[in-house]
C-alpha positions as CSV (number, residue, x, y, z in Angstrom):
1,X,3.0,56.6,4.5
2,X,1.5,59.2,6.7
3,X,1.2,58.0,10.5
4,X,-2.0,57.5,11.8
5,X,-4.2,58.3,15.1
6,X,-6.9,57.0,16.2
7,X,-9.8,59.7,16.3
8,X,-10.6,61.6,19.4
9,X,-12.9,64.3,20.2
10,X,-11.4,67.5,19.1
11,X,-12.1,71.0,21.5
12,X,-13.5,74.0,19.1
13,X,-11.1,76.2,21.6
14,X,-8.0,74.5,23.5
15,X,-8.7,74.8,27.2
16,X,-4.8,75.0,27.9
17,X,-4.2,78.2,25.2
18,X,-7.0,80.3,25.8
19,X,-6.0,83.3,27.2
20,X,-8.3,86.4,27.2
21,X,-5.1,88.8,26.6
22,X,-3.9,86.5,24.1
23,X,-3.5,88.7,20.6
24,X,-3.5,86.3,17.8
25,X,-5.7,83.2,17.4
26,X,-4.5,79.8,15.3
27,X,-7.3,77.3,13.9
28,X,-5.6,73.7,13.6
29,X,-6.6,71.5,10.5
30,X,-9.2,69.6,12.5
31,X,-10.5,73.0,13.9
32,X,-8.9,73.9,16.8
33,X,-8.7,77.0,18.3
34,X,-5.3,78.6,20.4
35,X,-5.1,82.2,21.5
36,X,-1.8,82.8,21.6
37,X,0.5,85.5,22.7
38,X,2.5,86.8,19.6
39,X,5.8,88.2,22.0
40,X,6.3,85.0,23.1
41,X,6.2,83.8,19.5
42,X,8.3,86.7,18.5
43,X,10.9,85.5,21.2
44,X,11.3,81.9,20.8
45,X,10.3,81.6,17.6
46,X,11.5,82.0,13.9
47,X,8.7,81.1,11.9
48,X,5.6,82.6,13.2
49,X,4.2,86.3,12.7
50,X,6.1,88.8,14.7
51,X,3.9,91.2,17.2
52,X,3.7,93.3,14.2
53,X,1.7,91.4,12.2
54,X,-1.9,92.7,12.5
55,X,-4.7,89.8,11.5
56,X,-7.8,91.5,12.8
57,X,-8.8,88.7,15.2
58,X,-9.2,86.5,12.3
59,X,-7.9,82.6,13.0
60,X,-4.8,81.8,10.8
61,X,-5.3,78.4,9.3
62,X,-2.5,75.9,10.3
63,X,-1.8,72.8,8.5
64,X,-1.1,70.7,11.5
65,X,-3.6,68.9,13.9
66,X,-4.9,70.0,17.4
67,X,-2.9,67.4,18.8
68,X,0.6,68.0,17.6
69,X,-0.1,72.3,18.2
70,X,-1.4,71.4,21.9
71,X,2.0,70.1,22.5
72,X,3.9,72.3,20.1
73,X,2.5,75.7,21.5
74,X,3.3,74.8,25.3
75,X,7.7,75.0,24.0
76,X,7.0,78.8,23.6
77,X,5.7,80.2,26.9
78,X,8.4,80.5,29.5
79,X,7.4,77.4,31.7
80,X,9.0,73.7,32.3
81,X,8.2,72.3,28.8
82,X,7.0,68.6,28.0
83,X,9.8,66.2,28.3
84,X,8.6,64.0,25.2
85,X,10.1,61.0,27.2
86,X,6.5,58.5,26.5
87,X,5.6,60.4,23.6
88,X,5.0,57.7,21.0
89,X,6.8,57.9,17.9
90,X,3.1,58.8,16.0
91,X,2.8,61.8,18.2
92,X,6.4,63.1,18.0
93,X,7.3,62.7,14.5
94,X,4.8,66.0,13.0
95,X,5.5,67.7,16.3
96,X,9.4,67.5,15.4
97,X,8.2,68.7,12.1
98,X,6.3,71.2,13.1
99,X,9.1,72.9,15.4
100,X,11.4,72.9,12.4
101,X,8.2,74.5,10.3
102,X,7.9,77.3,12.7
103,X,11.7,77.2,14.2
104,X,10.0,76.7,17.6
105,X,13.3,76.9,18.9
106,X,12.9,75.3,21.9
107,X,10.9,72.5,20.4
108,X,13.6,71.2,17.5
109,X,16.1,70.8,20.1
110,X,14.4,68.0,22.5
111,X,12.6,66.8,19.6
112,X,15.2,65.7,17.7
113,X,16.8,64.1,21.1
114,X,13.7,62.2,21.0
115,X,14.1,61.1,17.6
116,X,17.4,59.1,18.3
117,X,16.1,57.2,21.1
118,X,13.6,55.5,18.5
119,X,16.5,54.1,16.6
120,X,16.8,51.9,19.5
121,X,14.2,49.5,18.6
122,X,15.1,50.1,15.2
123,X,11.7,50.8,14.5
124,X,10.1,54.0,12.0
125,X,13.9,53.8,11.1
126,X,13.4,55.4,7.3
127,X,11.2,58.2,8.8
128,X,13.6,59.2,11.1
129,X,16.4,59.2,8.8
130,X,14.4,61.3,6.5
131,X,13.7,63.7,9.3
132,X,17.1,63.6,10.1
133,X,18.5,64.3,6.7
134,X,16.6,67.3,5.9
135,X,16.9,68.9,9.2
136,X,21.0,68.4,9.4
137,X,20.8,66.4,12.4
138,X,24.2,64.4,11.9
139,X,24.1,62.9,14.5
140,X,21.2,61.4,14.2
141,X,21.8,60.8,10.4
142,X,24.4,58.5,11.8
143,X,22.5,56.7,14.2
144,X,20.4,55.8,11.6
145,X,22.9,55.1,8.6
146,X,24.1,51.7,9.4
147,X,20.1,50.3,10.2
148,X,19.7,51.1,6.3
149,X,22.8,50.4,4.6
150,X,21.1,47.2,3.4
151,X,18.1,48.7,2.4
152,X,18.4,49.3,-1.6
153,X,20.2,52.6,-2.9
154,X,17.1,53.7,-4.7
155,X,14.6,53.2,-0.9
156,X,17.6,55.3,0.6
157,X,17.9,57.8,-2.1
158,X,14.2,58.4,-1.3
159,X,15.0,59.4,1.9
160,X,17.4,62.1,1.1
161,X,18.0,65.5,-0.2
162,X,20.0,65.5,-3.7
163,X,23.3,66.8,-1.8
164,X,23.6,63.8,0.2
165,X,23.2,61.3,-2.6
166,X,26.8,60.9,-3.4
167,X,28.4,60.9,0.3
168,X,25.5,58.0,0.9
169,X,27.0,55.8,-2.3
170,X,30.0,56.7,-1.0
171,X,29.1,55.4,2.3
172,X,27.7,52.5,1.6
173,X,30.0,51.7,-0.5
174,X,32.7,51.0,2.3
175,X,30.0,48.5,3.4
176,X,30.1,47.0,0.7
177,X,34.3,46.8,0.2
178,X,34.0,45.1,4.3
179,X,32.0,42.5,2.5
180,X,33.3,41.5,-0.3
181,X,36.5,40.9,2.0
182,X,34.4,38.7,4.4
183,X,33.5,36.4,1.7
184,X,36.9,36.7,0.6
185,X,38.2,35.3,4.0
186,X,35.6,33.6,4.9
187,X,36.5,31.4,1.7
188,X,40.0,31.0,3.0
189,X,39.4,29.7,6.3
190,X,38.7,26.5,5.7
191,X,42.3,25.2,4.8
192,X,42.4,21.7,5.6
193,X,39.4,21.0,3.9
194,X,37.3,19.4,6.0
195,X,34.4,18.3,4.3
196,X,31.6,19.2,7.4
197,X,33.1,22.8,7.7
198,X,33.3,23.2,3.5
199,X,30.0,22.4,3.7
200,X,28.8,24.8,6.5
201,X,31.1,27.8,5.3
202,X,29.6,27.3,2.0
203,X,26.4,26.9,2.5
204,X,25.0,28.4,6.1
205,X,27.7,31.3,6.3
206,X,27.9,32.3,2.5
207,X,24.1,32.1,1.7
208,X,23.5,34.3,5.0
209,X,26.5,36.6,5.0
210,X,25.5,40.0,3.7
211,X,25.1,43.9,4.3
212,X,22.2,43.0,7.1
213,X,24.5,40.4,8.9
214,X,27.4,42.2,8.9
215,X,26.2,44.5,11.8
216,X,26.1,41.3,13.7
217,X,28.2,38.4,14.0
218,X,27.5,36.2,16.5
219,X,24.3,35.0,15.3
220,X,26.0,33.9,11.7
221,X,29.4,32.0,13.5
222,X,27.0,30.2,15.9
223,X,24.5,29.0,13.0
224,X,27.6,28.1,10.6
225,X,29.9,25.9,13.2
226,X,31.1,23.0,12.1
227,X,32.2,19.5,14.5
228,X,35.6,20.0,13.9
229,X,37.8,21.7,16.3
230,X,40.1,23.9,13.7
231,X,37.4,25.7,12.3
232,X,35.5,27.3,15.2
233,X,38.8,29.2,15.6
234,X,39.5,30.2,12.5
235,X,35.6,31.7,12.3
236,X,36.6,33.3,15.8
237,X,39.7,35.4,13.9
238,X,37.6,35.8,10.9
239,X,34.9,37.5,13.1
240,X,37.6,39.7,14.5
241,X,39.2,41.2,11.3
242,X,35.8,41.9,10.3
243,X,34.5,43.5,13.4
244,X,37.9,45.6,12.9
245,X,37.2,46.6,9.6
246,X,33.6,48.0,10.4
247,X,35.3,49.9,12.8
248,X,37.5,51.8,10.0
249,X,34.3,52.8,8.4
250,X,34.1,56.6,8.2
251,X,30.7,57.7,9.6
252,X,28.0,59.0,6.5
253,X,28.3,62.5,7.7
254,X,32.2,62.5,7.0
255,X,31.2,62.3,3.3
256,X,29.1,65.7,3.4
């Protein structure tokens, strides 16, 4: 779903890019007017007209908002640029867009460091791993691989270009082989039968283990602990060698 603002006035001419000398003018999509310099666009830029380009003072319609070219336009003049750090993630996900639209070079680069930092709260996680996909931000692709793995294959393969379909089954599929060998074990630790622990390991840990869980431990062995002094142990070891096999798993961008 498209992120939304809440409405503010919007300026018929930005009072930051408004430059008499300024030799080509952009209209946002909410009507916004920037007078812009076209060498600085030529030179840290990809995707904008070069100081070539003649437009006989006529406004070239952009499809983005005054908001996101407000901040977007201050990445190509040669000045300390925004830092992003308390940009909310509604304001910086169509700026990072829109520096990867126009190759605002400058832009992309702390844009996408921004991006990351959302993972965090593991919040806005699909959107960013969409970003991050079809930019080729691996690193960020990575970041946000395991917060989806238990989403569905067919949410993820939404999310993706068609060349990264296969490493993702690929990927997740080594999620899936570290859990079928929890259950596997999991099954097995419970050796001398004790009927309060079969009990727990069969119902608490079994019915709660899964792709989601798997990231995280602790929470499971503390809810599935049974009163008898072998099996907290025995959950402890368990814990370990599956800890140690998430390890092992190769990162999504290893499959590309």
């Amino acid at each position: 779903m498209p992120l939304r603002r809440p409405a503010t006035a919007i300026p018929a001419q930005s009072n930051t890019f408004n430059a008499a000398d300024a030799d080509v003018i952009f209209r946002s999509s909410d009507g916004a007017r920037f007078s812009i310099h076209k060498k600085n666009l030529e030179i840290t830029t990809g995707g904008f007209p070069t100081a070539e380009f003649e437009t006989d003072g006529a406004p070239i319609p952009l499809t983005e908002t005054f908001e996101t070219l407000e901040l977007l336009f201050q990445f190509v003049y040669a000045k300390r640029h925004p830092s992003l750090a308390n940009t909310k993630f509604e304001v910086l996900a169509p700026l990072a867009e829109a520096a990867e639209k126009y190759e605002v070079f400058p832009a992309m680069n702390i844009c996408h460091i921004r991006m990351i930092k959302f993972l965090d709260n593991k919040q806005n996680v699909e959107h960013i791993m969409a970003y991050a996909a079809k930019h080729n931000y691996n690193e960020v692709v990575d970041a946000a691989a395991p917060l989806v793995v238990s989403n569905s294959i067919g949410d993820v393969v939404r999310l993706l270009p068609p060349h990264l379909i296969l490493p993702w089954v690929c990927y997740r599929q080594q999620w899936q082989d570290v859990l079928t060998s929890a259950y596997s074990r999991l099954a097995s630790c419970n050796v001398h039968n004790c009927r309060n622990c079969n009990g727990v390991m069969s119902g608490t840990l079994m019915s709660n283990l899964n792709l989601s869980s798997l990231s995280d431990l602790r929470p499971l062995i503390e809810t599935g602990r049974g009163q008898c002094s072998q099996c907290p142990n025995r959950l402890e070891t368990w814990k370990t060698d599956i800890e140690n096999q998430l390890k092992g798993i190769q990162s999504f961008s290893g499959f590309f």
